[in-house]
N, C-alpha and C positions, 0 to 999 in steps of 0.2 A: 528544534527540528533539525535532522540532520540530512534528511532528502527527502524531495516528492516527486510523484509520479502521475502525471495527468494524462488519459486517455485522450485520442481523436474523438470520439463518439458521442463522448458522455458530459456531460456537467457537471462535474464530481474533481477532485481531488482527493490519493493519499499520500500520508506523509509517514513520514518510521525518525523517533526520537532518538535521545541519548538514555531516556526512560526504557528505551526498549518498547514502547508502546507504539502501534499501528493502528492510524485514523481515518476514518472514511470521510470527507469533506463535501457539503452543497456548497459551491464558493458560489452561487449565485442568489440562494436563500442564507448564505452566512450562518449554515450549520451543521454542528457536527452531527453525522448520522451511527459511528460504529468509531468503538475502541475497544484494543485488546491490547494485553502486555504481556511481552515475553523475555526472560530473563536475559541480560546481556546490552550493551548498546546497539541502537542501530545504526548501521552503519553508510547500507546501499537499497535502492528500491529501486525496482521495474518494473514497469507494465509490460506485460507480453502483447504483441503484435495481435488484433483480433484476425480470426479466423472460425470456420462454420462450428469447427470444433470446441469453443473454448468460449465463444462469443464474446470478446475482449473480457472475461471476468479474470482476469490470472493475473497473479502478480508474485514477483519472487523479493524476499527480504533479505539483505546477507546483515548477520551478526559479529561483535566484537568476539564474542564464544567460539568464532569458525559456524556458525549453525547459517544455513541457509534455508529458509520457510518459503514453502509455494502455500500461497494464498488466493485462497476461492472466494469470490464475492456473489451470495447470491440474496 
């Protein structure tokens, strides 16, 4: 794991690897709900600030590639 990002709101955690892979966490039922992998390391993760607009589902992932991914949780 090389960063996580845990929301105000929610019971969840994600985390973004050196796999390149991004995981959606119950840390309170200790399980995993979503993975996906994207070529490159990961390197940086955020949760965006929730707002009416977004409803805290947004997340940005920055890559060893230079690639930076905005991520939808729905």
């Amino acid at each position: 794991m090389r960063d996580i990002a845990v929301p105000d709101q929610l019971n969840c955690a994600v985390t973004v690897g050196e796999d390149g892979a991004v995981r959606l966490w119950d840390y309170v039922n200790a399980r995993e709900y979503y993975k996906r992998s994207f070529k490159g390391q990961g390197t940086c993760l955020e949760w965006l600030s929730y707002s009416k607009k977004n409803q805290g589902r947004v997340l940005i992932a920055g890559y060893s590639t230079g690639i930076v991914r905005y991520l939808l949780l729905n």
